[in-house]
TORTORDREN-992851 format. One line per field, with one value per atom (N, C-alpha, C): residue number from 1; x, z, y; atom name. Coordinates in nm, 4 decimals. Example, Ala and Ser with C-alpha at 12.3 -4.5 7.8 and 13.67 -1.06 7.14 Angstrom:
residues 2
num = 1:1:1:2:2:2
X = 1.3190:1.2300:1.3200:1.2850:1.3670:1.2900
Z = 0.7800:0.7800:0.7800:0.7080:0.7140:0.7870
Y = -0.5690:-0.4500:-0.3300:-0.2250:-0.1060:0.0030
atome = N:CA:C:N:CA:C
***
This chain:
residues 143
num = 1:1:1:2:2:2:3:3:3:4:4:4:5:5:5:6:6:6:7:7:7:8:8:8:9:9:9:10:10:10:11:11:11:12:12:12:13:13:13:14:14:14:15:15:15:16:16:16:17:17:17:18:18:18:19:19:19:20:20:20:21:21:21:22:22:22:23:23:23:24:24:24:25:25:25:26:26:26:27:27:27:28:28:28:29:29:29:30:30:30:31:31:31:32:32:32:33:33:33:34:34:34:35:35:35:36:36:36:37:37:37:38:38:38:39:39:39:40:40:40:41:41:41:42:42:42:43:43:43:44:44:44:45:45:45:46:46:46:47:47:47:48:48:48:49:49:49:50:50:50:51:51:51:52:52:52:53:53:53:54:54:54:55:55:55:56:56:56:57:57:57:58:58:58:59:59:59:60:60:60:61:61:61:62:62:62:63:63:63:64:64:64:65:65:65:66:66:66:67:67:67:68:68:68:69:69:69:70:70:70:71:71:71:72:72:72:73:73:73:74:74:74:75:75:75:76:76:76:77:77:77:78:78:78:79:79:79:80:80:80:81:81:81:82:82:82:83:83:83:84:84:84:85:85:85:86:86:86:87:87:87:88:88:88:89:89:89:90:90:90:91:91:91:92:92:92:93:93:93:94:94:94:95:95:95:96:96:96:97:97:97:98:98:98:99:99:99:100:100:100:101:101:101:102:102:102:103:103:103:104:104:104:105:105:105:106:106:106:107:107:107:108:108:108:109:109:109:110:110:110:111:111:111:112:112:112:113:113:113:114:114:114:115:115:115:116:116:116:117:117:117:118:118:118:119:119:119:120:120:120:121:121:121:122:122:122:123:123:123:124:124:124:125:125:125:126:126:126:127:127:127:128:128:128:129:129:129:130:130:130:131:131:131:132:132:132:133:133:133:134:134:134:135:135:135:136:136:136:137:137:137:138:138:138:139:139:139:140:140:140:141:141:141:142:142:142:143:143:143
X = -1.7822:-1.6477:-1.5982:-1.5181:-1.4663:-1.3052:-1.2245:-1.1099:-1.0520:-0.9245:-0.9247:-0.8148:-0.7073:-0.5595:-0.5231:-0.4475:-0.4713:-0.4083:-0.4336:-0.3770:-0.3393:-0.3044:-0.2591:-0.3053:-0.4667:-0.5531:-0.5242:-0.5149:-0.4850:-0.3920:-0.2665:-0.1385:-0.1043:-0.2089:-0.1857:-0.2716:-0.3752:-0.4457:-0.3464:-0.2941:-0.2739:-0.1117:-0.0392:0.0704:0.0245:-0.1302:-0.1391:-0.1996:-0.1766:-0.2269:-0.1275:-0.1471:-0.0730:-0.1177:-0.0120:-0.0267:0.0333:-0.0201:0.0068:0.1652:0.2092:0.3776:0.3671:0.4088:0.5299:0.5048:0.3699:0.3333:0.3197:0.3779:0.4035:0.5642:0.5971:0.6779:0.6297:0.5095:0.4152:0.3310:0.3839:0.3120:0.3625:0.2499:0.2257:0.3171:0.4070:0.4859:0.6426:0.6158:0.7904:0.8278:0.8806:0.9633:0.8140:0.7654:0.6846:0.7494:0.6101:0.6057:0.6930:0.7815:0.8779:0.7957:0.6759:0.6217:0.4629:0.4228:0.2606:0.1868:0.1823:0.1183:0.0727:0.1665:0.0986:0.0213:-0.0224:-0.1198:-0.2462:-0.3186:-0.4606:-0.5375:-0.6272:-0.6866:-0.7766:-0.9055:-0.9778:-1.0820:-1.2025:-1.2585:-1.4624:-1.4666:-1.6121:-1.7038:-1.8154:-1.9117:-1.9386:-1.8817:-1.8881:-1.7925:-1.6591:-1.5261:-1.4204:-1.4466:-1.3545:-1.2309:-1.1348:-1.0667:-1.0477:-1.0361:-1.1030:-0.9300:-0.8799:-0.7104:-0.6393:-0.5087:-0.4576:-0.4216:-0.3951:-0.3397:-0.2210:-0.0947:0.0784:0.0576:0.1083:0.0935:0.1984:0.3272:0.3957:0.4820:0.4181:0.5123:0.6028:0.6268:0.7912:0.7608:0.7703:0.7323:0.6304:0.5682:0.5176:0.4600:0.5689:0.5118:0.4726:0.3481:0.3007:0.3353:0.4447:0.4883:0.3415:0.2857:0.1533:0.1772:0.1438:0.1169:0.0107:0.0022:-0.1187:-0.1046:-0.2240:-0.2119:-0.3547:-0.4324:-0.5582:-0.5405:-0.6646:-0.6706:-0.5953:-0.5218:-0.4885:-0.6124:-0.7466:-0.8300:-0.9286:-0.9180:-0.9660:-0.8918:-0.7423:-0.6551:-0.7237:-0.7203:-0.7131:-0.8372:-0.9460:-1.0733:-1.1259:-1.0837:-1.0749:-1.1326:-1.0964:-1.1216:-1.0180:-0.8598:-0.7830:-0.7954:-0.8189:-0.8814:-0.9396:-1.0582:-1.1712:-1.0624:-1.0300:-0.9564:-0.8453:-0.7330:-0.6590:-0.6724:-0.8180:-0.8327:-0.9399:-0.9730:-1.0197:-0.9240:-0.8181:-0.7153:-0.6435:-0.6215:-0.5757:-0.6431:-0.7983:-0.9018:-0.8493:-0.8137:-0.8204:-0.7082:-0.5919:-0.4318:-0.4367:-0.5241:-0.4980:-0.5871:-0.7241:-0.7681:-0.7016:-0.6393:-0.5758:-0.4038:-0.3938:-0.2894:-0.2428:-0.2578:-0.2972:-0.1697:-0.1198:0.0021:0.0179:0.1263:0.1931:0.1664:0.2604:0.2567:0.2482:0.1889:0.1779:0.2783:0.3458:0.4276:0.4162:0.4858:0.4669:0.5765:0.6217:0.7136:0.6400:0.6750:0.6035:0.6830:0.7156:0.7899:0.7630:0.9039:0.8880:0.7926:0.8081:0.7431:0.6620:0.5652:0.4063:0.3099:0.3436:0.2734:0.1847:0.0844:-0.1042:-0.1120:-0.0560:-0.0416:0.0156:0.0947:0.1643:0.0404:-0.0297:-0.1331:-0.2314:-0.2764:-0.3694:-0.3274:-0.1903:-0.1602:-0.1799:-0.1268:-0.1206:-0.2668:-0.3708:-0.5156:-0.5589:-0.4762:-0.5158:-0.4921:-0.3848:-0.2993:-0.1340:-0.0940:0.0234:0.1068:0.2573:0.3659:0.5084:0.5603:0.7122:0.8235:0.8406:0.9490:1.0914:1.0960:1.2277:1.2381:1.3564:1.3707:1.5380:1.5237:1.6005:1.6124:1.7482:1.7257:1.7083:1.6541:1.6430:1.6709:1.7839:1.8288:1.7441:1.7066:1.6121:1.7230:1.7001:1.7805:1.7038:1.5830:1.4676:1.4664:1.4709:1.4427:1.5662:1.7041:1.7582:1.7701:1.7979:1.7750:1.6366:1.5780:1.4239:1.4155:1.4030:1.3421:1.2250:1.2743:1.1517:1.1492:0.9914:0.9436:0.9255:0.9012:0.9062:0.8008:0.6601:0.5850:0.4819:0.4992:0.4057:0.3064:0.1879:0.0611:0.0880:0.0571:0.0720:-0.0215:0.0107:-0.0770:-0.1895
Z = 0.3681:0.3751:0.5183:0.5452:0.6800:0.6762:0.7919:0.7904:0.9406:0.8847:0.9841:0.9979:1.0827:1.0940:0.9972:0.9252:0.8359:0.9528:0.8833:0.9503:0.8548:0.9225:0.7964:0.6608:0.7127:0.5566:0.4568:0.5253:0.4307:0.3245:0.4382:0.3706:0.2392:0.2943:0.1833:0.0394:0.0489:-0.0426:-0.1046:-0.0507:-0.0867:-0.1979:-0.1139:-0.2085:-0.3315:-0.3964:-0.5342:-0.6062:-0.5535:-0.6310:-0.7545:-0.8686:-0.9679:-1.0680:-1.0629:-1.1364:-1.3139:-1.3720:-1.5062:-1.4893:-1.6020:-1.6018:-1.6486:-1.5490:-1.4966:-1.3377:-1.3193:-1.1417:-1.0632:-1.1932:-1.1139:-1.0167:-1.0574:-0.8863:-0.7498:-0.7440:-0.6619:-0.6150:-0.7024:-0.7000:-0.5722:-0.4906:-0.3644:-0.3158:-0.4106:-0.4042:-0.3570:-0.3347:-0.2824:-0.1556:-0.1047:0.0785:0.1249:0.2016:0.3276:0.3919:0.4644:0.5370:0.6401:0.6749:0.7797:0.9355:0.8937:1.0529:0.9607:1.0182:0.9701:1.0331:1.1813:1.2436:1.2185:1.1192:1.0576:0.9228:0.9259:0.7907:0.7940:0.7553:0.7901:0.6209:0.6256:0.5040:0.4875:0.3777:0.3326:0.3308:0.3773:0.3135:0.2760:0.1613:0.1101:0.1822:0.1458:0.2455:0.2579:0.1033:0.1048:0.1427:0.1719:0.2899:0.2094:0.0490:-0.0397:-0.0212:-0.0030:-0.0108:-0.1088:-0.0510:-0.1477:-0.1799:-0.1054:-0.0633:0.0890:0.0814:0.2326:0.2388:0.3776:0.4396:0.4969:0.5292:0.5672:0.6484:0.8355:0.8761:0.9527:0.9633:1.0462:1.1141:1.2112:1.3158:1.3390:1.3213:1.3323:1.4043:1.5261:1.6163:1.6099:1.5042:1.4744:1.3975:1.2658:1.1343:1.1378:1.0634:1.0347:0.8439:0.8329:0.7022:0.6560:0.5258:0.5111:0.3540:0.3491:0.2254:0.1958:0.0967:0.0564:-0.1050:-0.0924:-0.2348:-0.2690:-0.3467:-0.4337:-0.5210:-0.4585:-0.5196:-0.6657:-0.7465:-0.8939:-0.9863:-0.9962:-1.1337:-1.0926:-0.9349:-0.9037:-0.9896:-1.0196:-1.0475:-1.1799:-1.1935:-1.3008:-1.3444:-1.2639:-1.2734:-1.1740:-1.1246:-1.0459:-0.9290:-0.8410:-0.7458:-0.6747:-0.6957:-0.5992:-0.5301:-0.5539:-0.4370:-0.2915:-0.3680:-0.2704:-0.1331:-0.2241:-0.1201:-0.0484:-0.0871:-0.0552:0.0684:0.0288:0.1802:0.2334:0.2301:0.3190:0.4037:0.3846:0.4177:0.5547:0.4686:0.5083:0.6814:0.6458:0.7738:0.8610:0.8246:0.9405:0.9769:0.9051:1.0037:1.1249:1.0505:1.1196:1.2431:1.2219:1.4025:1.4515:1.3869:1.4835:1.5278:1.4686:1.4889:1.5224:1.5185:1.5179:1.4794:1.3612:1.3339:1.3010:1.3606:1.2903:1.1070:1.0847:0.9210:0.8446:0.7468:0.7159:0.5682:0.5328:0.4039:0.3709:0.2745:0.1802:0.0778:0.0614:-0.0253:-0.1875:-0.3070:-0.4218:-0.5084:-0.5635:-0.7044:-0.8053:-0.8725:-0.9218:-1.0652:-1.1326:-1.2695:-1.2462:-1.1203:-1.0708:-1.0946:-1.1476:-1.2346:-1.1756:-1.2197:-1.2158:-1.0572:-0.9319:-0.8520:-0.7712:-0.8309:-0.7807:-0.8405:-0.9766:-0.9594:-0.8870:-0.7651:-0.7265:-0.6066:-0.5541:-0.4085:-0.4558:-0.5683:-0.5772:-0.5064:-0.6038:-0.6084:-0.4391:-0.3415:-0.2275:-0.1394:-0.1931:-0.1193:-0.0897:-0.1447:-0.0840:-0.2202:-0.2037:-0.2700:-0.2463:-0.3407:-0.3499:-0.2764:-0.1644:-0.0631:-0.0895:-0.2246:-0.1622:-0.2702:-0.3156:-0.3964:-0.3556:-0.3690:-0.3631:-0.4131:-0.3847:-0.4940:-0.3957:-0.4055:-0.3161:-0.4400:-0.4135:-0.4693:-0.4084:-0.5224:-0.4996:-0.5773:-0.5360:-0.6439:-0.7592:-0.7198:-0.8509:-0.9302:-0.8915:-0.9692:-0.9898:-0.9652:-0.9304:-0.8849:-0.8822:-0.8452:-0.9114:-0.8152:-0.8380:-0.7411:-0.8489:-0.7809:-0.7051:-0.5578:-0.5222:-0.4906:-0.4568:-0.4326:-0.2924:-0.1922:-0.0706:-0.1349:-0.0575:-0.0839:0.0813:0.1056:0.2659:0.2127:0.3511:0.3442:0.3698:0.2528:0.2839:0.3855:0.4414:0.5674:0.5136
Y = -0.2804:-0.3359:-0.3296:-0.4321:-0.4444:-0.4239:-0.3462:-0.3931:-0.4430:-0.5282:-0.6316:-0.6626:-0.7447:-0.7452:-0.8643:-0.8939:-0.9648:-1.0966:-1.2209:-1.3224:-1.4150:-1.5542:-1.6142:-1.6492:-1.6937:-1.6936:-1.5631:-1.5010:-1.3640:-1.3599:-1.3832:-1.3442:-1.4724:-1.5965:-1.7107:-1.6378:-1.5914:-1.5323:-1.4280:-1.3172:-1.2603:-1.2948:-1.3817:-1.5042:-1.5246:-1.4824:-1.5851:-1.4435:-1.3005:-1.2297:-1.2199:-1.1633:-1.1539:-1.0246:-0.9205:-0.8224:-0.8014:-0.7401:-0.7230:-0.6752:-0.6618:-0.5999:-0.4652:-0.3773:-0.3500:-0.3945:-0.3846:-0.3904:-0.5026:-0.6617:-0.7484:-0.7788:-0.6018:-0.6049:-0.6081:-0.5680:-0.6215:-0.7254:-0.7931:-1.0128:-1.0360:-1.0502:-1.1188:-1.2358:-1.3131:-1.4166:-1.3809:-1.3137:-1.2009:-1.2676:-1.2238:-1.2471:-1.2131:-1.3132:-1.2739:-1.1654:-1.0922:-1.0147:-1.0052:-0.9242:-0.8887:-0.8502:-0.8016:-0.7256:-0.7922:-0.9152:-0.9272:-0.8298:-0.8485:-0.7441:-0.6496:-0.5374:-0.4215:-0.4317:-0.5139:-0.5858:-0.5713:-0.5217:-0.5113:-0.5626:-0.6117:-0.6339:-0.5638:-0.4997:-0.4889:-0.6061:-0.6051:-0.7430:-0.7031:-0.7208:-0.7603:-0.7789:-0.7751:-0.8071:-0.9532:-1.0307:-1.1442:-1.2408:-1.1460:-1.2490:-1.2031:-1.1597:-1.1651:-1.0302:-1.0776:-0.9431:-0.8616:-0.7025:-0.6135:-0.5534:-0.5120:-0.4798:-0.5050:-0.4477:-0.4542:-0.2927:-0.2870:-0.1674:-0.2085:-0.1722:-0.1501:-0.0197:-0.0202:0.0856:0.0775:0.1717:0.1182:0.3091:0.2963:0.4268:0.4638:0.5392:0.5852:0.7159:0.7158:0.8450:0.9309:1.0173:1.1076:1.1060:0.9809:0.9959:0.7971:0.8146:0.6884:0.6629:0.5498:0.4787:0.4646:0.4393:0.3752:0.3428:0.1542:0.0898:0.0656:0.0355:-0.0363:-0.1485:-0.2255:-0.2592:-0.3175:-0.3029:-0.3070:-0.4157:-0.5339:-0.6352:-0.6684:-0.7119:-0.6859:-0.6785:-0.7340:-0.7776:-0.6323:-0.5624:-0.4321:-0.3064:-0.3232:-0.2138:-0.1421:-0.0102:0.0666:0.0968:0.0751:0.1069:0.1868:0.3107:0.4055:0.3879:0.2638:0.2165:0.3473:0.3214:0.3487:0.4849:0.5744:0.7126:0.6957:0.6028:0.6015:0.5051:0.3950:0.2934:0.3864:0.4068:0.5022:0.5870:0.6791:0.7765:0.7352:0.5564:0.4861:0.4973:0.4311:0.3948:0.4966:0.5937:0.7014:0.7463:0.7582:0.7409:0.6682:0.5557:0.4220:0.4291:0.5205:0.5194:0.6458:0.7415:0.8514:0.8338:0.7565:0.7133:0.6449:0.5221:0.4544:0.4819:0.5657:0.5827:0.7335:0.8507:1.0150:1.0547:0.9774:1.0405:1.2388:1.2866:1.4368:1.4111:1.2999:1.3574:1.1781:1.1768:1.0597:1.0522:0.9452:0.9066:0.7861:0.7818:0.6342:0.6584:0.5476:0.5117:0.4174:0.4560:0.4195:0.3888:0.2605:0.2982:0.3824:0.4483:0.5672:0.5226:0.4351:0.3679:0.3843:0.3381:0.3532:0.4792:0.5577:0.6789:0.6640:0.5854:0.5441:0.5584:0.4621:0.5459:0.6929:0.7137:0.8474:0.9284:0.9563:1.0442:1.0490:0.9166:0.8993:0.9903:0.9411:1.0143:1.1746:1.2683:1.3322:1.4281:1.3115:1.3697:1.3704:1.2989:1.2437:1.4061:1.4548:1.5849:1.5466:1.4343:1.3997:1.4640:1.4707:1.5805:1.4842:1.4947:1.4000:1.5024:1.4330:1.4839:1.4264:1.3141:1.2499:1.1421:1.0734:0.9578:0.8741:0.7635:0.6511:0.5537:0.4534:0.3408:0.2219:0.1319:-0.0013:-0.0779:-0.1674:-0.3149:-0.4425:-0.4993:-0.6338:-0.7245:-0.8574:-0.9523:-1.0113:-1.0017:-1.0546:-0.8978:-0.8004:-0.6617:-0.5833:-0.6171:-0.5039:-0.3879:-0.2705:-0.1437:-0.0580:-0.0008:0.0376:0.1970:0.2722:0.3948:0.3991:0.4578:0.4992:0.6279:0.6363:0.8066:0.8215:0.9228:0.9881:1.0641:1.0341:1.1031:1.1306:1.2890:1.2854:1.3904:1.3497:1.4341:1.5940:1.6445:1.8061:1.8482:1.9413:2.0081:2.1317
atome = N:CA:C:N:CA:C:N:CA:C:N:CA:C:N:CA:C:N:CA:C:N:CA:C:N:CA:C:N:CA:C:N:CA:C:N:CA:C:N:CA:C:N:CA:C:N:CA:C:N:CA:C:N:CA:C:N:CA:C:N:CA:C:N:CA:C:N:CA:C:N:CA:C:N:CA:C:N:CA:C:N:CA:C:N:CA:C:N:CA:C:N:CA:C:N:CA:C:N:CA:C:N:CA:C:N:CA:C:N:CA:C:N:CA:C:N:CA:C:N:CA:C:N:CA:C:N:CA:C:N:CA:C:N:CA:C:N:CA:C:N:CA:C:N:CA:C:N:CA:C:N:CA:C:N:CA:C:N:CA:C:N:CA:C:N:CA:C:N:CA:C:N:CA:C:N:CA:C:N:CA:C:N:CA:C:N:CA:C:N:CA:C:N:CA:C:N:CA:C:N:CA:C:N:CA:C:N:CA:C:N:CA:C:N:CA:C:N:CA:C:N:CA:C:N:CA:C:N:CA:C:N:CA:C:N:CA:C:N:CA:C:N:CA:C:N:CA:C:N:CA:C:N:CA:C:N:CA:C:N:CA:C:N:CA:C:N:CA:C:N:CA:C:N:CA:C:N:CA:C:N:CA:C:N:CA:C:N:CA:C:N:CA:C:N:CA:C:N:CA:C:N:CA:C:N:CA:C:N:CA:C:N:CA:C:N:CA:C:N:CA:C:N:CA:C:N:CA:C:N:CA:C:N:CA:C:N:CA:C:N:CA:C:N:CA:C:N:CA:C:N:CA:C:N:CA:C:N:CA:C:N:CA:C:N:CA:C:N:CA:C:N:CA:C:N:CA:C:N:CA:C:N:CA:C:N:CA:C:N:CA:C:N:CA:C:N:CA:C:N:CA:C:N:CA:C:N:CA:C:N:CA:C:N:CA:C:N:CA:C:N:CA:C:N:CA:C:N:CA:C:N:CA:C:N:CA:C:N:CA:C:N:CA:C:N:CA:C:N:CA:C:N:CA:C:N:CA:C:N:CA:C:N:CA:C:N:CA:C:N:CA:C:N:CA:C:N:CA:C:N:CA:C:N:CA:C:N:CA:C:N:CA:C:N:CA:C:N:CA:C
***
């Protein structure tokens, strides 16, 4: 697997992913990307994308997203991808402490971070107009 800055082919691909419900709050068809730049994709050996990576700095601490192909989800891909992931922020980036923000419903992931070493520091509400108000979690890498 390769990763790579995503560009526009990407972000068009990634526009038509489509997740089961509850996690098609995550359907690729949302507001484009605010900062593409911090986009990195995942990609196959055969071109196909596998997931993306979201990395974005904030002094010390590196933000970090992600999201796993949809027809990949729930077949215990997400670990491995995850502290792929994780690898590729902390070289390129040598953050102090790493976090991520998760919706709170997202269970299936929040146990994954758990398994990763990461710990819920924090919760909030973000208002969407397609979702209304949506818990999220504050979750950073324990030391």
């Amino acid at each position: 697997m390769k990763i790579e800055h995503a560009g526009k082919r990407a972000f068009d691909e990634l526009a038509t992913w489509r997740y089961e419900p509850p996690y098609d709050f995550y359907d690729g068809d949302g507001d484009p990307p605010l900062n593409p730049e911090r986009y990195f994709v995942v990609r196959k050996d055969d071109g196909t994308i596998f997931g993306f990576y979201y990395f974005e700095p904030k002094g010390e601490v590196l933000d970090y997203g992600l999201g796993l192909r949809p027809d990949l989800t729930g077949r215990g891909l997400g670990l491995e991808f995850f502290r792929a992931g994780l690898e590729f922020g902390r070289e390129r980036y040598a953050p102090a402490l790493i976090r991520l923000y998760v919706a709170a419903f997202n269970t299936r992931a929040i146990k994954v971070y758990e398994r990763a070493g990461f710990r819920v520091t924090g919760r909030h509400i973000r208002a969407f107009a397609r979702w209304g108000e949506v818990e999220f979690v504050q979750m950073d890498e324990t030391p």
